[in-house]
C-alpha positions in Angstrom: -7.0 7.8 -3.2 -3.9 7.6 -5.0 -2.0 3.9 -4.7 0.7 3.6 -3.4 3.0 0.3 -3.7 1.4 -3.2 -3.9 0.2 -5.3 -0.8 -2.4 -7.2 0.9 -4.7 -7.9 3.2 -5.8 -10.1 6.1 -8.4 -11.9 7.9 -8.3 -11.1 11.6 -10.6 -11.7 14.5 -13.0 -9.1 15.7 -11.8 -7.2 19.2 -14.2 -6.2 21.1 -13.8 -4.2 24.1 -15.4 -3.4 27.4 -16.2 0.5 27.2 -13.1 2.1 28.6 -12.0 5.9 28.8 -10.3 7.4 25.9 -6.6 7.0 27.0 -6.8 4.0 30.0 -4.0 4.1 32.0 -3.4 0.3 33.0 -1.1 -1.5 31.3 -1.8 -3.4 28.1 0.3 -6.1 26.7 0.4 -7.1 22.9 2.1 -10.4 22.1 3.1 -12.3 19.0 3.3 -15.8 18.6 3.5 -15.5 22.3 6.2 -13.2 23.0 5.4 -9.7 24.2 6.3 -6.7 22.3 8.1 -3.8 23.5 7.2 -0.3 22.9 8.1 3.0 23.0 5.5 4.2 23.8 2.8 2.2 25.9 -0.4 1.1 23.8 -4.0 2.9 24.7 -7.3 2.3 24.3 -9.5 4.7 22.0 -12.9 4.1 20.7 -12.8 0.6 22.0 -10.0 -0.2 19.9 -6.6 -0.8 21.3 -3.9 1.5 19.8 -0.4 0.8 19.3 3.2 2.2 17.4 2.7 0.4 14.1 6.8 -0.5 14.3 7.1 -2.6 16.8 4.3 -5.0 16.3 4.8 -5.0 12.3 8.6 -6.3 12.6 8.0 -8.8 15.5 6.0 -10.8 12.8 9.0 -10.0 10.1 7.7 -7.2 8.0 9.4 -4.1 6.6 7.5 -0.7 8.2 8.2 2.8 6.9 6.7 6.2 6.7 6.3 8.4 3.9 4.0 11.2 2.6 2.8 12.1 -1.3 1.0 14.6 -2.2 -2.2 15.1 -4.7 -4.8 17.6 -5.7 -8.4 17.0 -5.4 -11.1 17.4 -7.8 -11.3 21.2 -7.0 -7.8 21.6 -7.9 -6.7 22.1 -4.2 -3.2 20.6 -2.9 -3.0 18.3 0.0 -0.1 16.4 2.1 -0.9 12.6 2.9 1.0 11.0 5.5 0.6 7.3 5.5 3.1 3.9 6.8 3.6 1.2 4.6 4.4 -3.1 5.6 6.0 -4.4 3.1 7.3 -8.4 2.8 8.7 -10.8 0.2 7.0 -14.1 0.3 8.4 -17.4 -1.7 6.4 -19.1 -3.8 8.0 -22.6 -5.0 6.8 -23.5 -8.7 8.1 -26.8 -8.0 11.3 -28.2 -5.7 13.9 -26.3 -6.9 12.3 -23.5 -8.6 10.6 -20.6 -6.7 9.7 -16.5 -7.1 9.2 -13.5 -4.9 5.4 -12.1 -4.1 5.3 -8.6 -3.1 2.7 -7.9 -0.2 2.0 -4.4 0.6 -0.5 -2.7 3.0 -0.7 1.3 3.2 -2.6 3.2 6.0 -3.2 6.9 5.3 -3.0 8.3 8.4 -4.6 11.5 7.6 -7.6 10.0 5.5 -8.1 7.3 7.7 -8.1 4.4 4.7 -6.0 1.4 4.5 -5.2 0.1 0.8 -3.8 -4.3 0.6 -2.1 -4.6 -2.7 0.0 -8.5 -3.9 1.6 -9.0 -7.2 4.6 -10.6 -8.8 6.3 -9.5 -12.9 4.3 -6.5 -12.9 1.0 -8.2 -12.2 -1.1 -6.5 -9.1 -4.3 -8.2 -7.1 -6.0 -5.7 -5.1 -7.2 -6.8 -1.9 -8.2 -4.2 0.0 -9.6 -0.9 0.3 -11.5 0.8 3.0 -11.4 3.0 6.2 -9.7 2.1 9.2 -11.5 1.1 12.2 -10.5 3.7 14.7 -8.2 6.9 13.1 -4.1 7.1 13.8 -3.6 9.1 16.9 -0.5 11.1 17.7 0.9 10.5 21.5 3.9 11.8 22.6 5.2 12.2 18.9 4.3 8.7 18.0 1.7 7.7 15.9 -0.8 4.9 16.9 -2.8 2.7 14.9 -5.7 0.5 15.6 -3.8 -3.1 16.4 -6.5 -4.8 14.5 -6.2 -2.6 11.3 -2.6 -3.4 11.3 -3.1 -7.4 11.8 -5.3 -7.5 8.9 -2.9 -5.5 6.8 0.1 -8.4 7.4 -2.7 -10.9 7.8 -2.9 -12.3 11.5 -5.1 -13.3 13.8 -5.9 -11.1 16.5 -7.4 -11.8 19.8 -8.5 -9.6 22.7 -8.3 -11.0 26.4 -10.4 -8.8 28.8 -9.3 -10.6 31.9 -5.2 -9.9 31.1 -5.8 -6.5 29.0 -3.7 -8.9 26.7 -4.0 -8.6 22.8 -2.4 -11.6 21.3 -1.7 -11.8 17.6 -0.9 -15.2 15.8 0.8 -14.8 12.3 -0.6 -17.3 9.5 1.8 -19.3 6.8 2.7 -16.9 3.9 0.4 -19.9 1.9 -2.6 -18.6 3.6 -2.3 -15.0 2.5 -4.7 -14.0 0.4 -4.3 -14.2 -3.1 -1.0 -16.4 -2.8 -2.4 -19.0 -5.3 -3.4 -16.3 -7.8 -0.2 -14.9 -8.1 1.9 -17.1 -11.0 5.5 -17.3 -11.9 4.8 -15.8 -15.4 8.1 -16.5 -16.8 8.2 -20.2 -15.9 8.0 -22.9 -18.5 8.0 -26.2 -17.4 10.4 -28.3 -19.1 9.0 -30.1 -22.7 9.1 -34.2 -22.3 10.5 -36.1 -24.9 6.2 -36.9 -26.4 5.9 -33.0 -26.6 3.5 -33.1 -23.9 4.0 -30.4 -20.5 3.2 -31.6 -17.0 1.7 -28.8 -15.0 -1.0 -27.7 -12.6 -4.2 -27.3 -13.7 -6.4 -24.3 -11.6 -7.8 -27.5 -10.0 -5.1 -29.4 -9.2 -3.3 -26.1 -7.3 -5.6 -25.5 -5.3 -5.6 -29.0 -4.0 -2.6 -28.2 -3.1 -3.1 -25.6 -1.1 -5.6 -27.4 0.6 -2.7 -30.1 1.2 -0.4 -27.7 2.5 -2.9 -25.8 4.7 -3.5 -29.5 6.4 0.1 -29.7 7.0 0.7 -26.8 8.1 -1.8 -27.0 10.7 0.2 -30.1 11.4 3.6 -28.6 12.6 4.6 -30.3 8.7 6.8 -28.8 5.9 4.6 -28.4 2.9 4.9 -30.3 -0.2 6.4 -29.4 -3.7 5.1 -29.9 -7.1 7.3 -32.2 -9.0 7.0 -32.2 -12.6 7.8 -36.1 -13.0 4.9 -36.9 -10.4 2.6 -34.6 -11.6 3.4 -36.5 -15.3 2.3 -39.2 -13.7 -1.2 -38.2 -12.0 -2.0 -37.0 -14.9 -1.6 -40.5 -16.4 -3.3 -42.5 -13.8 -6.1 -40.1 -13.5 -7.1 -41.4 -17.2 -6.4 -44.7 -16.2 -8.9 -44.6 -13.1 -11.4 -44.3 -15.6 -10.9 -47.7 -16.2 -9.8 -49.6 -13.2 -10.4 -47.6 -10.0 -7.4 -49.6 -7.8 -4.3 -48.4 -6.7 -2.9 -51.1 -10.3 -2.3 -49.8 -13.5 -4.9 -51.4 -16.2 -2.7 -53.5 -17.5 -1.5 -54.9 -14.2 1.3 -53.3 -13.1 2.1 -51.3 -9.4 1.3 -47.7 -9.6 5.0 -47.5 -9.3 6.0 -48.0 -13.1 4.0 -44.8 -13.9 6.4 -42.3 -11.5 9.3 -44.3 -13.0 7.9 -43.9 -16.6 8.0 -40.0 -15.9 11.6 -39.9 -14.0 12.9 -41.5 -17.4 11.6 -38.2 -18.7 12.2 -35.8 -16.8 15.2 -37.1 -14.8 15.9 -39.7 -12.2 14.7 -38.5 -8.8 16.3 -41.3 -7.0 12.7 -41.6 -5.0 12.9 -44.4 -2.2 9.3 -43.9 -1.4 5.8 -43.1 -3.3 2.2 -43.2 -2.5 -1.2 -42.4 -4.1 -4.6 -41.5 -3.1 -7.1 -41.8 -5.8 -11.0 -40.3 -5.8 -13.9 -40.2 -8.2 -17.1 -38.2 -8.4 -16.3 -35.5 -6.2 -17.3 -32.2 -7.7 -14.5 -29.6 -6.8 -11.1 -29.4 -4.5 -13.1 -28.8 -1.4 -14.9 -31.9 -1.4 -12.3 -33.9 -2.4 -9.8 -33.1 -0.1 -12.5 -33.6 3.2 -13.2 -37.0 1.5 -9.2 -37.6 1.7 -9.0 -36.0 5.7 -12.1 -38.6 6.7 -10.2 -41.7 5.8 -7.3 -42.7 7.5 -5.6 -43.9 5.2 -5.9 -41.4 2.2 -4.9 -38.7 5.5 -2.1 -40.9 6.6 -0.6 -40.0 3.0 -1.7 -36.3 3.4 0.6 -35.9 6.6 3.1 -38.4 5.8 6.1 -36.4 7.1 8.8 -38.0 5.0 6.8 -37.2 1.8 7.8 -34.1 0.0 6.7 -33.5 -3.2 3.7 -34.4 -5.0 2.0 -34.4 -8.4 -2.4 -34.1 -8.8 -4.0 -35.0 -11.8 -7.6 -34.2 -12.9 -9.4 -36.2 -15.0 -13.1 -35.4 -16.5 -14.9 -38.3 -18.4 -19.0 -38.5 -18.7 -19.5 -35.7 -16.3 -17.7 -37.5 -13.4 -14.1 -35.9 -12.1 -11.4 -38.4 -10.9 -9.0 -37.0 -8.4 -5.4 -38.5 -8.0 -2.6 -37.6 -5.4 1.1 -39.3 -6.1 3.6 -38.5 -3.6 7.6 -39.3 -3.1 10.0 -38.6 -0.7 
């Protein structure tokens, strides 16, 4: 199958459906987020699988929805027509504050084929996510063509559920920061700025995807995610190494963890922060753990969810084959 574009996929949940005849004629409702959809052209039941206009339900959750058709010859040399409707979206991806880039999600379903192709990618770089059949074929009703509702929630990376009682589908859209792949995708152009010692502050593959794991809590929260910050992330980095040593929220040499965020402002600029926090951890083996250590304790998940903290820096510090975890945070 010939590519086309660059998307993604989704995680979904399953529908399953009481047997029903091919095209039932009671009324079936498909909301997102809540709100019903409006169609056209009235959703049916085929194969067990509800069937609806791919349109409607692709732009109530904010994506872009066309249809196309390319051509190709086969192996034997034989020409054929492919029809297939794209989903496209721009998702932001903050490097830090102030800084941030486009990913390009894009899901393809080749209606004649049957196949449905996830692509992500950002500065020419493509993740492939997906590539399989559908599970039920496009139908065409009444000039419009129908696609399996669960085929097109994966592609834009919902959840789907199936309520037998209502003959209500209900669809739930995820953060863009859950879609697969969104941490893989880097802002390849982006240096960070050079500190006066010569020394860069960024995110190790660690250290991001603690942050994802921070965010996704948040999220779930009803809170705005966090932002990397350079100056904070300067100084995890220092009091990860310095954990080594003294494992207390003090510096060694007895000072408030404080000095070490104002240390890194004087490099990389005054933040005018009225407000910090740390949460520091040792001998946890990978982000996972380390962040469930963090949610079991009150007050390392107080800091988590603090809603008036927004940014953050995560340092990652190996010594003796024991890994030491610290979170700084400012408003």
């Amino acid at each position: 199958m010939k590519k086309i574009g660059i998307g993604a996929l989704a995680a979904a949940g399953i529908l399953a459906f009481s047997a029903a005849p091919a095209f039932a004629a009671d009324k079936i409702t498909v909301k997102v987020d809540g709100k019903e959809v409006a169609f056209d052209q009235e959703p049916i039941i085929v194969e067990d699988r509800v069937m609806v206009p791919i349109r409607f339900v692709a732009e109530a959750m904010g994506w872009d929805v066309g249809y196309d058709q390319t051509y190709f010859v086969d192996d034997a040399g034989n020409p054929h027509r492919e029809a297939y409707a794209y989903m496209n979206k721009n998702v932001e991806k903050y490097v830090d504050e102030v800084t941030k880039f486009n990913i390009f999600y894009s899901t393809t379903i080749f209606i004649d084929s049957g196949m449905i192709e996830s692509y992500c990618g950002a500065f020419g770089t493509e993740y492939s996510i997906k590539n399989a059949p559908l599970y039920v074929k496009p139908v065409i009703v009444n000039d419009r063509t129908l696609i399996g509702v669960r085929d097109i929630a994966e592609g834009v990376y919902a959840d789907v559920e199936w309520i037998g009682d209502t003959r209500t589908v209900n669809i739930t859209t995820n953060h863009p920061t859950l879609f697969p792949r969104y941490m893989d995708v880097k802002y390849l152009e982006y240096v960070p700025q050079e500190p006066e010692n010569g020394e860069t502050a960024e995110l190790s593959e660690e250290a991001e995807q603690v942050l994802f794991l921070v965010n996704r809590e948040r999220m779930e929260s009803g809170l705005q995610p966090m932002y990397y910050d350079k100056a904070l992330q300067s100084a995890a980095d220092v009091r990860a190494g310095e954990i080594v040593e003294l494992f207390e929220h003090q510096r060694p040499d007895g000072r408030g963890i404080e000095t070490a965020i104002q240390e890194a402002d004087k490099v990389y600029g005054d933040a005018g922060r009225t407000i910090v926090g740390e949460n520091i951890a040792e001998g946890m083996l990978n982000p996972d753990t380390v962040m469930e250590a963090w949610m079991n304790s009150p007050g390392h998940k107080a800091n988590i969810l603090k809603k008036e903290f927004k940014k953050i820096g995560i340092g990652v510090y190996e010594k003796s084959g024991i890994t030491y975890w610290v979170q700084m945070f400012s408003d």
